[in-house]
N, C-alpha and C positions, 0 to 999 in steps of 0.2 A: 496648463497644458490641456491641447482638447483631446480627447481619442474615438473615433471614428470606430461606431462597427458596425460591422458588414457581415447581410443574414449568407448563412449558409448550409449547405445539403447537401443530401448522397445521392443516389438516382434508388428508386425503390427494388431495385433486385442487385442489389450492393450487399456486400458481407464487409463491416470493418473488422480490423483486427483485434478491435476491443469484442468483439462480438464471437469471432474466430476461441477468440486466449478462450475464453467461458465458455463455448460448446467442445474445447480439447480440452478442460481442463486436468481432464486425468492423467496430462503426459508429469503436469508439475502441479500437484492437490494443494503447496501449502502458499502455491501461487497465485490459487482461484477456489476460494471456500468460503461461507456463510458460518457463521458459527455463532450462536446463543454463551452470552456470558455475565455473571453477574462481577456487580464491580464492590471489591471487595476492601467497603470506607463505611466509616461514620460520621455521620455530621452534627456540627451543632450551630447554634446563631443565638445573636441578641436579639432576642423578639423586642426589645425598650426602644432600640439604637435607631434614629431618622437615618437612613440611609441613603435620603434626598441631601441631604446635606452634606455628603461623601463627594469630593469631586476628585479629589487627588492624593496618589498613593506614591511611595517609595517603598524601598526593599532595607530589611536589618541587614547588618553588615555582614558576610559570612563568616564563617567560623570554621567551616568544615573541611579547609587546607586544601579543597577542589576544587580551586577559581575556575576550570575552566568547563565543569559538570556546573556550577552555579550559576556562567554566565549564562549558558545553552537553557538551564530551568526558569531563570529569570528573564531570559528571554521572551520565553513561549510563553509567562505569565504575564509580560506587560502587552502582549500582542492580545490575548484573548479579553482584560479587563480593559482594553482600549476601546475594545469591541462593543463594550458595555457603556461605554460614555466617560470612562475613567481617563485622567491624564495623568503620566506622570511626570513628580516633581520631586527633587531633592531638598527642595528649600519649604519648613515648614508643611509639610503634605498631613492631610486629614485621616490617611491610614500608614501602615507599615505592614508591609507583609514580611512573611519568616516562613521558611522551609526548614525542617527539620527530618533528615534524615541518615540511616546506617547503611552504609552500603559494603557488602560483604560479599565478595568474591566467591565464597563456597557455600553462605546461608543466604543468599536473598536480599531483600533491600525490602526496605521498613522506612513507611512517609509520612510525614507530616507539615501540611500545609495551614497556617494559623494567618488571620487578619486581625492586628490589635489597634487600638487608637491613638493615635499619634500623639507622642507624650507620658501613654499609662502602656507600657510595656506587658501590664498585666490582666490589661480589661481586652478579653478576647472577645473581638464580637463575630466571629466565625473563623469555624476551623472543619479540617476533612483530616482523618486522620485513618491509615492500613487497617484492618484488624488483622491482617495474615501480611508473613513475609511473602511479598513476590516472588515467582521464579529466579531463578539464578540469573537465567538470559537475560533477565529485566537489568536498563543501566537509564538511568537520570534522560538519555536521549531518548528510549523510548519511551521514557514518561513526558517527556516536555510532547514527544509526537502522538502520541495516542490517547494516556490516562489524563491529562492534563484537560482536554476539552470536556471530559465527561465528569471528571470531578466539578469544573467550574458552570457546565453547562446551566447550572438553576442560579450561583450566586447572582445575589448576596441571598438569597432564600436558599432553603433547605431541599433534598428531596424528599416527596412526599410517602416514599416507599422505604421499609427500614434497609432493604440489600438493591439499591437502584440495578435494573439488567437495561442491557445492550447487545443489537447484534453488529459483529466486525463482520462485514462484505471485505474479503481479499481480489483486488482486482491486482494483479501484475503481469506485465508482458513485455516484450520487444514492440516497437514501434515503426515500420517504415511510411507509414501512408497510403497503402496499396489496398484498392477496393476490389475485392473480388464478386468477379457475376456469379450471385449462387447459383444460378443454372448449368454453368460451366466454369468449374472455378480453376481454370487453368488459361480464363482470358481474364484483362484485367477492366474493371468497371469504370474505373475512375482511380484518378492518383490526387491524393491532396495538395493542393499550392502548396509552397516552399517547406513540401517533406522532404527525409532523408531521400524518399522514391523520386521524389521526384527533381531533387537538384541531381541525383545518379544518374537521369534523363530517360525514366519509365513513363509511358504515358497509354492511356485509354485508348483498349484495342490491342495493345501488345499483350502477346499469350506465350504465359510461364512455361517452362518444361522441366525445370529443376530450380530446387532450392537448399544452399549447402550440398551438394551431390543427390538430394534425395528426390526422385522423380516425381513429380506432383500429376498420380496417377491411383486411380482413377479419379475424373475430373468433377464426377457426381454428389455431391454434400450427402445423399444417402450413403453409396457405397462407401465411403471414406468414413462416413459414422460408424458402419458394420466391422469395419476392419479395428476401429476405435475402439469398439467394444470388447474385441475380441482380445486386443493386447488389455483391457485393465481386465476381463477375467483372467488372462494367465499371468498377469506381474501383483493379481492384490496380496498374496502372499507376501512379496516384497514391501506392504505399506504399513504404518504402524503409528502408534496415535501419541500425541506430545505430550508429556508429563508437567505440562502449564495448567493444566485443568480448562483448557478452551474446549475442548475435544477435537482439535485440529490433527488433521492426516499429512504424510508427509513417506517419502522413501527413507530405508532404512540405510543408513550410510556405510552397511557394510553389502549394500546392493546395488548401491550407483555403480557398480561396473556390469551389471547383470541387465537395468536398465538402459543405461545406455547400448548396449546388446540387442535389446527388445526394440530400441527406436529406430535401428542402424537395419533392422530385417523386413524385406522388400515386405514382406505378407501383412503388417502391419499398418504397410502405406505408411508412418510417422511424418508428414511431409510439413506438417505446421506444427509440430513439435521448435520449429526455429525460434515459435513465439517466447520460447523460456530458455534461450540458448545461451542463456547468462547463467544458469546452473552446472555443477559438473558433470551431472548422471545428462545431460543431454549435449554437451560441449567440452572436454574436462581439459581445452587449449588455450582456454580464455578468450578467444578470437575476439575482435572488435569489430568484423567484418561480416556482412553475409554475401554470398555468390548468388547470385539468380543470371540463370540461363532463359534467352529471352531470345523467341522467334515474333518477325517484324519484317511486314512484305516480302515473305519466304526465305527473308536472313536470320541467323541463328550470332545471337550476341552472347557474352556474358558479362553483365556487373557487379561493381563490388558494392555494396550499400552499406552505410553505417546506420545503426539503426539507434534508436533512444529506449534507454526505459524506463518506462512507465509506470509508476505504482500511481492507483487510481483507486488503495482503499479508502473505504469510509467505516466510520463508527455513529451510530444510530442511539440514541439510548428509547429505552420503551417504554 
């Protein structure tokens, strides 16, 4: 199969909404944050072992009565050693891998990931294994999705650092496709081919006037920053930092309704607050839809857009 691609671009006084989430990021903190973190493994390897020699792996059988937390970890482990050159196979294969771990509803969850040679169950020739239980919130899925790269990221070699660090970029948001003119961001720049915006039938040149009910006023990316500012000085009382040890921020959940209060009051202009209107303190209806009120050759429309979201983190190691 061939796939064809095709260059493309914004017009240079465009704002995407990837760009929008990160300069509001204060309406949802734990939606758009940078955070320094070390990862908390140790490693070992067989410095003897040819590891040119290695071409294909299989996984030990489980044991651990969670076929379907196993198959999601073994998943995300044969996609990342693929990456490496590795195939796998069932039949006769040069390694075995084995995961080992406790996963404990009120204490944490404790890993361990071992590579042995196919045949001697007992000759490890690499293993990454917790030295701390993880958070509580930590479940097999978010190891397959976040720890899993960064633990593999140097196999078959070691890191060269005894506490490897990383910094997580949190990128999440609502997505329609809508470019706004930072000059006036209440006309629209440009809509991206087959977006939600633009199957909705928004197009380049129509200028917003409301979004969710909230009037997208004033139209100046200064003033609407001033007003930004002004609601996280009065709501950071309401924010308070996660007990994961990332030092990630976040509302306090006995404030999303005080929040949501603060996004819903004209003075604050909250109008791209929409971007995270998949949370409760900003939506608490669940809505799958957004409303944009939409003036076009002096008529005044309203549509409904369904929008996607977007998590667009990444993890970095250092």
């Amino acid at each position: 199969m061939i796939h064809l691609l095709h260059p493309s671009s914004k017009p240079s006084t465009a704002l995407s909404e990837r760009e929008l989430a990160y300069a509001f990021g204060g309406y949802s903190p734990e939606d758009q944050e940078s955070t320094e973190r070390v990862l908390p493994f140790t490693f070992s390897s067989n410095a003897t072992f040819d590891w040119s020699q290695a071409k294909t792996f299989a996984f030990a059988p489980s044991s651990s009565g969670e076929k379907s937390l196993d198959e999601a970890l073994y998943g995300r482990i044969a996609q990342l050693l693929e990456t490496r050159g590795l195939r796998q196979q069932s039949a006769s294969p040069d390694l075995v891998i084995q995961s080992l771990y406790t996963l404990d509803r009120s204490a944490g969850l404790h890993f361990q990931l071992q590579v042995a040679r196919s045949g001697a169950p007992d000759d490890i020739l690499w293993r990454a294994e917790s030295m701390e239980l993880a958070p509580t919130a930590s479940t097999m899925d978010s190891y397959a999705r976040e720890v899993l790269p960064l633990v593999l990221y140097a196999f078959p070699y070691i890191p060269t650092v005894e506490r490897p660090s990383y910094r997580k970029d949190t990128r999440r948001y609502l997505y329609t496709g809508i470019l706004y003119d930072k000059h006036d961001l209440s006309r629209i720049a440009d809509v991206e081919d087959a977006s939600p915006a633009f199957v909705a039938g928004l197009r380049s040149g129509d200028r917003i006037l409301r979004i969710g009910g909230k009037a997208l006023t004033p139209t100046s990316l200064e003033a609407l920053s001033e007003k930004y500012r002004d609601f996280l000085s009065d709501t950071y009382k309401h924010r308070i930092q996660l007990r994961d040890g990332s030092g990630s921020h976040a509302w306090a959940q006995g404030s999303y309704g005080s929040i949501k209060k603060a996004l819903e009051r004209e003075k604050y202009a909250a109008v791209f607050s929409y971007l995270f209107a998949f949370r409760p303190y900003v939506d608490d209806d669940k809505t799958t839809e957004l409303s944009f009120e939409v003036e076009r050759d002096g008529q005044r429309y309203t549509l409904s857009i369904q929008p996607l979201l977007r998590d667009e983190s990444t993890l970095i190691p250092q």
